[in-house]
Wavefront OBJ file of the C-alpha trace (Angstrom):
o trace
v 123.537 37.865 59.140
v 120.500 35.799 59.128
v 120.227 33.068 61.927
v 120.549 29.857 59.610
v 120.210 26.023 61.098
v 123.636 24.933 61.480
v 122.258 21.547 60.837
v 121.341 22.843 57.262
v 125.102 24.383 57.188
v 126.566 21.018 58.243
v 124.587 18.521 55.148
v 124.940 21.479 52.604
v 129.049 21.469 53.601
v 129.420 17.758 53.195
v 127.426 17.266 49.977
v 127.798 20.664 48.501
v 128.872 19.296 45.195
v 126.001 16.601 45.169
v 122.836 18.496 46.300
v 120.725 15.669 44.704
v 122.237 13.225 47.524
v 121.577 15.489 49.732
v 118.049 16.092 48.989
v 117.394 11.908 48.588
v 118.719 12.082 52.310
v 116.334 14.877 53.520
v 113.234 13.089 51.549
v 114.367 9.438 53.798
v 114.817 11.355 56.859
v 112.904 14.204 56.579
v 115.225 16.940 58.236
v 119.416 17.322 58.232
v 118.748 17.016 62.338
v 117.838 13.266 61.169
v 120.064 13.204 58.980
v 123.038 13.708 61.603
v 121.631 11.244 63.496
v 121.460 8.539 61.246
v 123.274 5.617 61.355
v 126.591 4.661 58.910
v 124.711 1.693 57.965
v 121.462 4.162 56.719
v 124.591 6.760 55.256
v 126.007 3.817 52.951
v 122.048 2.506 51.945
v 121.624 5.963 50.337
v 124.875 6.467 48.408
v 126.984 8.158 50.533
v 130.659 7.191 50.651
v 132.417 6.061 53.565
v 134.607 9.529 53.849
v 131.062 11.292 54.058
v 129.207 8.983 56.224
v 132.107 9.458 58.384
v 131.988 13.096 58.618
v 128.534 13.199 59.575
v 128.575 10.443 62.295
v 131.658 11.702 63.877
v 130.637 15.089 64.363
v 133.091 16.990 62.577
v 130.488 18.150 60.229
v 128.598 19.915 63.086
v 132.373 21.290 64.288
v 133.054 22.603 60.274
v 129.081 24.314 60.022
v 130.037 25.777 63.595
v 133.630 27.266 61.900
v 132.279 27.797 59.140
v 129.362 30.035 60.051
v 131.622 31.903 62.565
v 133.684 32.902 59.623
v 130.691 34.136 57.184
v 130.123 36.098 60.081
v 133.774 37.563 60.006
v 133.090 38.349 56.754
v 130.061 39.825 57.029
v 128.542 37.335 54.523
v 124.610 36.322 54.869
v 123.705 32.457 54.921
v 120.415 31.466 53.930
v 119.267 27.985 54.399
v 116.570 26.469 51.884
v 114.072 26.866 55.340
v 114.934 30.452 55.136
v 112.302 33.111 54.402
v 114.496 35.121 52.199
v 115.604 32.220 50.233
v 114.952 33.287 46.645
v 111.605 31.888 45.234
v 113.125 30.927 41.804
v 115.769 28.617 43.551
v 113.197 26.619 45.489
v 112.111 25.804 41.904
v 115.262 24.762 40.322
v 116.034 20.748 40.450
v 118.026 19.779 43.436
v 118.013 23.211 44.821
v 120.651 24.291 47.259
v 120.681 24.268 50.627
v 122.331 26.704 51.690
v 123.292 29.928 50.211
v 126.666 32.229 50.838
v 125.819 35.775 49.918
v 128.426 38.454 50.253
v 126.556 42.144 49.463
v 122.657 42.510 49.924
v 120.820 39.366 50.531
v 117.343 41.034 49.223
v 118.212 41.859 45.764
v 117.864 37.889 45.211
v 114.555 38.549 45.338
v 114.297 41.117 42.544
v 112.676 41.240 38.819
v 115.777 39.669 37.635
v 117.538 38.983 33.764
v 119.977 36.393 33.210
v 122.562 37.663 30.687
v 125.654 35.301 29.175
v 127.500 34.442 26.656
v 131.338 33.940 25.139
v 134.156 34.356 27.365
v 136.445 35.602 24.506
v 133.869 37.979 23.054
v 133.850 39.980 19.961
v 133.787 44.045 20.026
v 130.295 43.766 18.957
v 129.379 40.747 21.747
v 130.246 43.087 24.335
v 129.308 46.437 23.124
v 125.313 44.852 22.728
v 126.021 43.150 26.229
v 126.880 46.094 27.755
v 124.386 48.086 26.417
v 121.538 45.605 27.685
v 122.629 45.353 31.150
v 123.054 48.530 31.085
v 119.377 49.272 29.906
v 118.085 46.682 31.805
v 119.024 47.886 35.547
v 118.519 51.470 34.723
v 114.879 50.047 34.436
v 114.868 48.342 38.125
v 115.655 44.734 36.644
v 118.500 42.912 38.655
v 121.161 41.213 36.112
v 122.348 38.246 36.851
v 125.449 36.429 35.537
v 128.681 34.004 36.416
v 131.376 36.814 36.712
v 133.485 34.945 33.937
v 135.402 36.254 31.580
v 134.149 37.923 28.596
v 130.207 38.691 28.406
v 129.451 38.139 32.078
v 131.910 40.317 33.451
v 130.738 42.936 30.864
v 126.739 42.430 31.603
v 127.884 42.935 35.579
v 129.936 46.366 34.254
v 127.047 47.520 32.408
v 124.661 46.975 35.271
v 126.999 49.075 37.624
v 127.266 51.676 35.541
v 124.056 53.064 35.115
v 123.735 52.664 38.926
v 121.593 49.032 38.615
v 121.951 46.336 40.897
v 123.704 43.325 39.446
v 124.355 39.429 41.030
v 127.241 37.419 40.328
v 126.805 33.611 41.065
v 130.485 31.617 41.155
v 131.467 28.253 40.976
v 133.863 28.674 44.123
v 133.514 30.097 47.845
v 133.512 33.667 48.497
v 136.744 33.664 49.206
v 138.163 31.720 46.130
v 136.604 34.203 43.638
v 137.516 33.136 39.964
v 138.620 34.840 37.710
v 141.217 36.463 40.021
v 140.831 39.528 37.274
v 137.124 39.407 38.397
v 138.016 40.193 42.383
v 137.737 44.081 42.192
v 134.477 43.787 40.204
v 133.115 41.372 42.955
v 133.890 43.806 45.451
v 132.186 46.754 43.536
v 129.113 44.309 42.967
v 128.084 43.614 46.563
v 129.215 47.387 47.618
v 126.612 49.111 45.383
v 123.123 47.041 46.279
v 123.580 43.282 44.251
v 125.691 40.527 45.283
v 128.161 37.667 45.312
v 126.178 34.449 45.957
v 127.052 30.535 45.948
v 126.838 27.301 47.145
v 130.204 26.262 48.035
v 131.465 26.737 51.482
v 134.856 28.739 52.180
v 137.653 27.561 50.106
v 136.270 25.766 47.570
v 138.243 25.891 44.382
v 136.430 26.566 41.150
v 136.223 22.928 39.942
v 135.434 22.806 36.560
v 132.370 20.348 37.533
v 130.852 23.498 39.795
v 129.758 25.696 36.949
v 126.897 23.542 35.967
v 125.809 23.592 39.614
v 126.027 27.378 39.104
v 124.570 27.503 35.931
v 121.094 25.963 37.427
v 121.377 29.197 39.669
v 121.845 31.820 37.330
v 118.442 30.709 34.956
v 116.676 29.663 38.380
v 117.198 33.372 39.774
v 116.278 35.172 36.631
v 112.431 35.936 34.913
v 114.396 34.965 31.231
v 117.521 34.315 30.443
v 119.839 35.958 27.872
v 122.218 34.901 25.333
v 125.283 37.071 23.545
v 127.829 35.291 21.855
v 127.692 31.656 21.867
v 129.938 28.507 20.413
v 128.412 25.518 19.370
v 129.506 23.863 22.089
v 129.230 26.250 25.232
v 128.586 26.515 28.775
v 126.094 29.214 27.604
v 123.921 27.268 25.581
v 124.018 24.601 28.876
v 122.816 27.613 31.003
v 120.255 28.053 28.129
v 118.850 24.118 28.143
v 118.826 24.682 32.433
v 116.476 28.196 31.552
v 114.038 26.250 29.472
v 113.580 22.846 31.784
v 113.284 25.662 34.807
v 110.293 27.080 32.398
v 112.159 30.471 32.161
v 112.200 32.400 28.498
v 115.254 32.122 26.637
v 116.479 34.942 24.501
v 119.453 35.386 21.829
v 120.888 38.091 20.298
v 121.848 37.381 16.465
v 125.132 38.271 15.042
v 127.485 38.058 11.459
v 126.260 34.363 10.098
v 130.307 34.048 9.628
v 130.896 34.535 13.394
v 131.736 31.072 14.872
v 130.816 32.805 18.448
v 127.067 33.294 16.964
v 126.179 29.870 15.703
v 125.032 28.922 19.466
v 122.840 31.942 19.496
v 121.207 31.182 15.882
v 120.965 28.010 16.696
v 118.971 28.887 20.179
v 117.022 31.031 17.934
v 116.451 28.266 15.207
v 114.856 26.458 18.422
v 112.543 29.291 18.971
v 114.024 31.626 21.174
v 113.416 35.122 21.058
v 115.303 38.037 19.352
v 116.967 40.410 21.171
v 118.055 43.562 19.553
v 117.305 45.682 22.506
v 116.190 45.459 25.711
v 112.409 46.151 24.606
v 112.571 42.838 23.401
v 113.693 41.321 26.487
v 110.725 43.544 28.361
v 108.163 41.849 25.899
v 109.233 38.417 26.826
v 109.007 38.383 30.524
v 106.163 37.357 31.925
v 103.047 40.186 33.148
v 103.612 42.178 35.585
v 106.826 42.925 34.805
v 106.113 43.037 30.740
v 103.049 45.178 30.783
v 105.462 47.597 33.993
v 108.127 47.847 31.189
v 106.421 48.316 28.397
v 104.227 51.184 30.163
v 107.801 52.908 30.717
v 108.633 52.768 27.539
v 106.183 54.835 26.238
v 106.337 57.073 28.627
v 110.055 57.317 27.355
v 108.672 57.732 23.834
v 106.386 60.272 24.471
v 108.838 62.604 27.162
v 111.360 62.415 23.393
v 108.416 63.800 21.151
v 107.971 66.438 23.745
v 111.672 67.628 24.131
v 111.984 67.467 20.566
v 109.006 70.184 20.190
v 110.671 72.014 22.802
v 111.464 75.756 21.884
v 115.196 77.399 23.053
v 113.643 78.725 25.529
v 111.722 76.294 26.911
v 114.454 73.682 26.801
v 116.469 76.144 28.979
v 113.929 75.940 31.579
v 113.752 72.292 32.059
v 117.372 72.191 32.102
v 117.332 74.595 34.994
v 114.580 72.375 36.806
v 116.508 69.305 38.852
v 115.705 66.255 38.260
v 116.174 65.093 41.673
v 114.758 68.571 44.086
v 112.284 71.204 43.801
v 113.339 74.480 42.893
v 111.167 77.585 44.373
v 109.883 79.659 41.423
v 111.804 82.812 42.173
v 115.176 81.068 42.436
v 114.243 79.670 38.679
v 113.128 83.182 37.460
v 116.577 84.472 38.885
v 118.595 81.612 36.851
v 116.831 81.627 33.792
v 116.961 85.667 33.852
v 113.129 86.161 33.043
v 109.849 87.647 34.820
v 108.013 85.887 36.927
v 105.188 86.280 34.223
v 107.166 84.975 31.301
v 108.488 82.276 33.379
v 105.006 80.751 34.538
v 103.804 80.895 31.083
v 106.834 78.435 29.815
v 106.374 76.295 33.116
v 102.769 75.869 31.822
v 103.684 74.789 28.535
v 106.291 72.058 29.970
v 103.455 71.097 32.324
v 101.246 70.734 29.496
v 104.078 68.260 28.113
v 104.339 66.602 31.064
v 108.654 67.700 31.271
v 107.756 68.958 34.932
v 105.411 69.336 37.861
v 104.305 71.784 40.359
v 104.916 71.379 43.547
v 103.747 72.918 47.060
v 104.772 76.723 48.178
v 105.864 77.675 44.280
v 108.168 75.098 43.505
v 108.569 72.769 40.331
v 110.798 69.573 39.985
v 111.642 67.906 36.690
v 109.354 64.768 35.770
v 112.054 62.413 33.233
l 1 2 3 4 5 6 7 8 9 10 11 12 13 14 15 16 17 18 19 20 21 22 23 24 25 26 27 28 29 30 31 32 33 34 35 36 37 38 39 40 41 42 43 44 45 46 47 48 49 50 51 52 53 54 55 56 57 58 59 60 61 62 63 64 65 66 67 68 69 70 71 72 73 74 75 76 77 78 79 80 81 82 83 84 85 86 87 88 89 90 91 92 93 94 95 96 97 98 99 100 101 102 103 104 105 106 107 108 109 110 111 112 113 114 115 116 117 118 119 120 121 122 123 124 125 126 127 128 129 130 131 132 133 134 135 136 137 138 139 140 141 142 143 144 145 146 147 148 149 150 151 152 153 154 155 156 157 158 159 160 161 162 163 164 165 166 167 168 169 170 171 172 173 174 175 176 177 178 179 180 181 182 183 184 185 186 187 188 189 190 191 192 193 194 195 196 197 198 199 200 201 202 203 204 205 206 207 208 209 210 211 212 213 214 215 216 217 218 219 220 221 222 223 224 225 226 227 228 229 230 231 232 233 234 235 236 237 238 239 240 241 242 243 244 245 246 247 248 249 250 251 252 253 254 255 256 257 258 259 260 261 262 263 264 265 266 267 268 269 270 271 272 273 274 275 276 277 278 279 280 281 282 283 284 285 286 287 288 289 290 291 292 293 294 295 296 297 298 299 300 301 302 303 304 305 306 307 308 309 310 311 312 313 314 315 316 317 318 319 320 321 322 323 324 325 326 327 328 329 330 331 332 333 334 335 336 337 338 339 340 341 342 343 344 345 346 347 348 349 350 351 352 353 354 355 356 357 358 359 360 361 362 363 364 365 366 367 368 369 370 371
């Protein structure tokens, strides 16, 4: 775990649902030591109440930050304090930004390329086939997506991200161990066991108020590069996530559905605003910012031309390449020996899949697939 301030612990614990507070304290002070140390009198003067100014200049909330920490450890959960290195970049951009983070899974994926993707919680087929499908291509491409683990679309972007092996983060509204949905536990576990993570900024126990998902909202456009939307009401915590993504000065993205869809007039409107169409994620590549556009889009035509040169691929030839691994280097004999040819008629079809750039040769007569 990293080795965070308790101090920071202790302020973030008291005002965790009213960061802004908390930051009008640090800017008077100009640490949370100070802030500890001030006075009930300089507590009320900033707009604290008396059951918080009380926790501070008692002590208890150095004794909860002490607990507190000491079971994060337990749990093998990483805090990171806004003073922390690894505190994500985006965050320290975001209004009010946390100050302290609870991250369950691998702290350094918060630093990642990273796509927001949201939408409906009761989703149509077609909402969370194309969600799905996005995360899906997205994190097979080495973006992190990022969403609330809610019902619906987010649950299905985090799915999609897992399985094509990506790395996904799921930001709640509640502690770590208060993880809402309940239906969602299993896919938090599955999250911060392959690579992403579980992140928040509510301490141990905290219920998932309904007035903590627009704290969580600013997290989920402040970690990504852009922000997507599938499926959206008029009147939606999406399109709230969206509004957060554009004062942040991230891109926001919709994908358009059936004009008769109630669950798509959010996402027309977003794009009657000027946000850009998503049909797939090319789209979402060509609206992130350079390096990470021109990365993206140099991948994709690599894509397009490894299909042109399968399809021109002769029987024989595409029996080759199948027998090269992707992932090892085979030694030219044991490939003669598999594909039942000569050595002679062999090199001649490795040449032409060279030529094609379907595989490369490597050291001591070996060859290992290229896409």
């Amino acid at each position: 775990m990293d080795d965070p301030h308790p101090a920071w612990v202790a302020l973030a614990m008291v005002l965790a649902e009213r960061p802004r507070s908390a930051w009008k304290l640090l800017k008077r002070h100009g640490s949370p030591e100070a802030v500890l140390r001030a006075s009930p009198e300089e507590l009320a003067a900033a707009g604290l109440r008396p059951d918080e100014a009380a926790e501070i200049t008692s002590g208890r909330a150095r004794e909860r930050a002490a607990r507190e920490l000491e079971r994060l450890r337990k749990r093998g959960a990483t805090v990171l304090t806004f003073e922390s290195a690894a505190f994500p970049a985006g965050l320290r951009e975001v209004f009010d930004p946390p100050l302290a983070l609870y991250v369950a899974g691998d702290p350094g994926v918060l630093a990642g390329p990273a796509v927001g993707v949201v939408g409906a919680r009761r989703p149509t087929a077609y909402g969370r086939a194309v969600a799905e499908k996005l995360a899906g291509d997205l994190a097979r491409r080495g973006l992190v997506v990022v969403s609330g683990l809610a019902r619906g679309i987010d649950a299905t972007a985090h799915w999609g991200a897992l399985r094509e092996g990506g790395r996904t983060v799921a930001v709640l509204g509640s502690g770590l161990d208060t993880v809402y949905p309940r239906e969602n536990r299993g896919l938090a576990a599955k999250i911060a066991a392959a690579g992403g993570a579980v992140m928040t900024e509510q301490p141990l126990g905290a219920e998932p108020a309904g007035f903590h998902f627009p704290l969580r909202n600013r997290l989920i456009s402040g970690l990504s590069l852009g922000l997507v939307v599938v499926e959206a009401a008029e009147r939606s915590g999406s399109l709230i996530t969206a509004k957060l993504a554009l004062e942040q000065g991230r891109e926001v993205m919709a994908v358009p559905g059936p004009v008769t869809s109630p669950l798509c007039r959010g996402t027309h409107g977003l794009l009657r605003a000027g946000a850009a169409v998503v049909e797939s994620w090319v789209d979402v590549a060509e609206a992130l910012p350079a390096p990470w556009r021109d990365e993206l889009l140099a991948e994709r035509e690599e894509e397009s031309r490894s299909r042109a040169a399968e399809a021109d691929l002769s029987p024989q030839e595409r029996r080759v390449r199948d027998l090269v691994p992707p992932d090892a280097e085979v030694l030219i004999d044991d490939l003669a020996e598999a594909a039942e040819i000569s050595i002679a008629e062999l090199l001649a079809v490795l040449l032409s899949l060279e030529l094609k750039g379907l595989v490369a040769a490597g050291p001591g007569k070996t060859y290992r697939r290229r896409l």
